[in-house]
C-alpha positions, 0 to 999 in steps of 0.5 A: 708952402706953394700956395694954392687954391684948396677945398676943405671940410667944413662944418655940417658936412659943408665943402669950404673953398680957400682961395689964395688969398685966404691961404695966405692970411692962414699962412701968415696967422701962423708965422708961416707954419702951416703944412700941406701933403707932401711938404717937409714935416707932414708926416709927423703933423698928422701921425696919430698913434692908432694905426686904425685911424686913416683920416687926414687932414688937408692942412696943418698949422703950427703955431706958437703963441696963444695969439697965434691959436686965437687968430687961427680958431678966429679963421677957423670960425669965420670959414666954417672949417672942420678944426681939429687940435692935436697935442700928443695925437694918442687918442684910441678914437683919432680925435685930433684928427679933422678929416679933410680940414684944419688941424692945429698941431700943438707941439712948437709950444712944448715948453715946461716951467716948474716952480719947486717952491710953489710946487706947480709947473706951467705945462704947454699944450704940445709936452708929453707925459716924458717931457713933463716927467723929467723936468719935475722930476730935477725937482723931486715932484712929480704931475699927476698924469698917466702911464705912457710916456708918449702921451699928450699932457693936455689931452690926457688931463682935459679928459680927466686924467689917471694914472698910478698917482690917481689914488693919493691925489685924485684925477689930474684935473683934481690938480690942474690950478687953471688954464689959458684957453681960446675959446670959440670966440677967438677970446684968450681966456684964463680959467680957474677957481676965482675966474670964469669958474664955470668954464673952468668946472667944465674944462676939468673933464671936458675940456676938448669942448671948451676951446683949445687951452694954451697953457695948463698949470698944475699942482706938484707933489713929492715923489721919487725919484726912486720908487717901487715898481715894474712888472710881475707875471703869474702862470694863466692857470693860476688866474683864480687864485691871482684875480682874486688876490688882485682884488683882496690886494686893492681894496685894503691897499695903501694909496700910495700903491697903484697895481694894474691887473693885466691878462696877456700873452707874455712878449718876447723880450729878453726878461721873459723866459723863452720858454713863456713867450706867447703863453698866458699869464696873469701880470700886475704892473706894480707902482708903490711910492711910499716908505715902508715897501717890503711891508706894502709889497708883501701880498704881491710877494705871498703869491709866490713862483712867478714867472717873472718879477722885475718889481723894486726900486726904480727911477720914478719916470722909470715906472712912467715908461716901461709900458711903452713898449706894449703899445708901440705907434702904428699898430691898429688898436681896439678897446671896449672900458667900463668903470667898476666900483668893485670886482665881484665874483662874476666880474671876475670870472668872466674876465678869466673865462674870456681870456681863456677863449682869446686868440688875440696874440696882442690882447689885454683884459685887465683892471686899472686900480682906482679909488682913493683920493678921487672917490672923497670929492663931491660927484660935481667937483669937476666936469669929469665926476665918476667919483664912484669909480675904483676900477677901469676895465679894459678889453683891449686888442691890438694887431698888425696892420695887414692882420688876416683876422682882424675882423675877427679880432674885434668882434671878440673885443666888443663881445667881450667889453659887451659882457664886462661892461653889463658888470660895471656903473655904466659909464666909462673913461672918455679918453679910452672910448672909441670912435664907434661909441656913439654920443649917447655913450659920452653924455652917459660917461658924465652922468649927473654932470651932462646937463650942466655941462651942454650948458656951459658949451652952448654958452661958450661954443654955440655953434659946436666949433670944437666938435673934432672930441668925444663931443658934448653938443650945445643944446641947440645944435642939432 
């Protein structure tokens, strides 16, 4: 890297001038891995999923030890730099993303150790749900994540976490054992039950607020490596009578079965039949992964003559991925989610009503399928809380980065989130938000949790360093 004098972002809306010589200390604080805009790698440092998102930061640093992370937070503090920390960069919001400040691009520490006999992994910051996935699976054990191969681990569960393991063994941060984490002092700490237990109660579910964790360890449990799952699709028309057997499916199912509910266009591709492409239909992406699979799959079977149906036996890191093309990198995305504890009669027509009226070539209004392990736990089990929840909604749109109606597109996206979220709890999951949703709607997405959350970041980030999040600001700061 040339070195040269640099304007950066900095806290409270301040302009933050570097001069060389503190170039060269950032520099060498990351063994030299610290990137400006044009140099080799600086496209993919600062590539976010989202092609929505158009910040940029003005340096990157890569580094790849703890000590590393703490000396950087440490230059970032005294500075008073804007500081953003990106592990797998797939945020709808953009959050790991500084504007014209300093980024710490996680992913040199992407290393993944699996204990098989204690049944725990020793997660880094910078591995994806594909990297972990694959090393657990050696083992025939399996991380509760979620259901996009090309996510961030560490982003994914410090939010809360879900996916189709959710039911049988709760949030991911019902399962994270402890972290390594930096906090805004530039102090590496270890959060758990037995240590800093109050830090450790405010990282499960907000832990982009706490500091930068540098390493997760997590609980493991048996499943695959094949399962029962993939996708089955119903001709829209049938929407009433799909939705409402959706909902009489999920709510006497076994835990060990996951059906999300998707309202879509149908895509393109080759196990479609062409005859069905761009038309509507009602879809379920199905994860079962326990025995007796005809016995658990047969409400799905009863609905009969679909248009598609690939569901049966898979490689679990199988089911772990095949959404991924549904959302392919670059593409501009906007989502409105809400929790439900349950799915009423109106929820339900609502959602097809909107559907109906949808031009959105790439839009999707359906339900994840909650409940189960997560609903047992005390409310205050964790930062995270929602333990209410059995389903998230989502009206989701997606589009091309030169789309004439764009502005169009998400207007019907906020209307229609707008309508379902008047039937939810209230609330809704803080790694689906996006940037527009104020700091109202996060404080509310904690609920009860809120107070003794600002409580615990003010006693560990007075100063709001970690801000670059869906942000819980200390009580004292602004």
């Amino acid at each position: 890297m040339t070195i040269t004098a640099l304007e950066l972002a900095g806290l409270d809306d301040a302009t933050v001038r570097l001069t060389d010589a503190d170039l060269r200390t950032l520099s060498a604080l990351a063994d030299g891995r610290v990137l400006r805009p044009g140099d080799d790698g600086w496209a993919g440092a600062v590539a976010v999923w989202n092609g929505m998102v158009s910040t940029r930061p003005a340096v990157v640093a890569q580094p790849s030890t703890s000590q590393q992370v703490a000396a950087l937070v440490g230059f970032a503090r005294t500075h008073r730099l804007l500081l953003a920390i990106k592990g797998g960069g797939h945020h709808i919001a953009g959050t790991s993303i500084a504007a014209g400040g300093l980024v710490l691009d996680m992913s040199r520490m992407d290393e993944v150790t699996v204990d098989p006999v204690a049944r725990t992994a020793v997660v880094g910051p910078g591995c994806l749900l594909r990297d972990v996935d694959a090393a657990t699976q050696e083992h025939g054990l399996a991380a509760v994540l979620g259901f996009v191969s090309g996510v961030g681990v560490a982003g994914l569960t410090l939010g809360g976490g879900l996916g189709y393991l959710t039911r049988r063994f709760g949030w991911a941060v019902d399962n994270l054992l402890e972290v390594e984490i930096v906090t805004a002092d530039g102090q590496v700490r270890r959060a758990a039950a037995d240590e800093n237990p109050d830090l450790f109660w405010a990282v499960r579910g907000a832990g982009a607020n706490l500091g930068v964790v540098t390493r997760l360890t997590v609980r493991l449990h048996e499943v695959g490596p094949l399962v029962h799952g993939g996708l089955v699709a119903w001709p829209f028309e049938r929407a009433d009578e799909i939705l409402r057997a959706y909902r009489a499916l999920t709510s006497e199912a076994p835990r060990e079965l996951a059906v999300w509910l998707m309202l879509i266009h149908a895509p393109p591709e080759p196990f479609v039949p062409p005859s069905w492409h761009g038309r509507k239909v009602c879809a379920m992406a199905v994860c079962y992964t326990g025995s007796a699979p005809d016995e658990a799959l047969a409400p799905i079977r009863a609905l009969r003559d679909p248009v598609v149906d690939l569901v049966g036996p898979v490689p679990y890191t199988g089911v772990q991925s095949y959404l991924d093309d549904s959302e392919p990198a670059g593409m501009h995305y906007y989502w409105k989610t809400s929790y439900h504890a349950t799915l009423s009669d109106e929820l339900l027509d609502v959602s097809r009503e909107l559907f109906a009226q949808c031009e959105i070539p790439g839009a999707e209004l359906g339900f994840l399928h909650l409940g189960g392990a997560l609903n047992e736990r005390a409310w205050d089990d964790g930062a995270v809380g929602n333990r209410d929840a059995r389903y998230v909604s989502g009206a989701n749109g997606m589009w091309a980065p030169d789309e004439p109606r764009a502005h169009e597109f998400r207007r019907w996206v906020s209307d229609a989130g707008r309508r379902i979220e008047a039937l939810g709890t209230g609330r809704s999951y803080v790694n689906f938000q996006t940037a527009d949703e104020g700091e109202d709607r996060v404080l509310d997405s904690y609920g009860p949790n809120a107070d003794r959350l600002q409580r615990i970041k003010e006693a560990y980030d007075p100063g709001n360093l970690f801000r670059c999040n869906r942000n819980i600001r200390p009580r004292t700061h602004g």
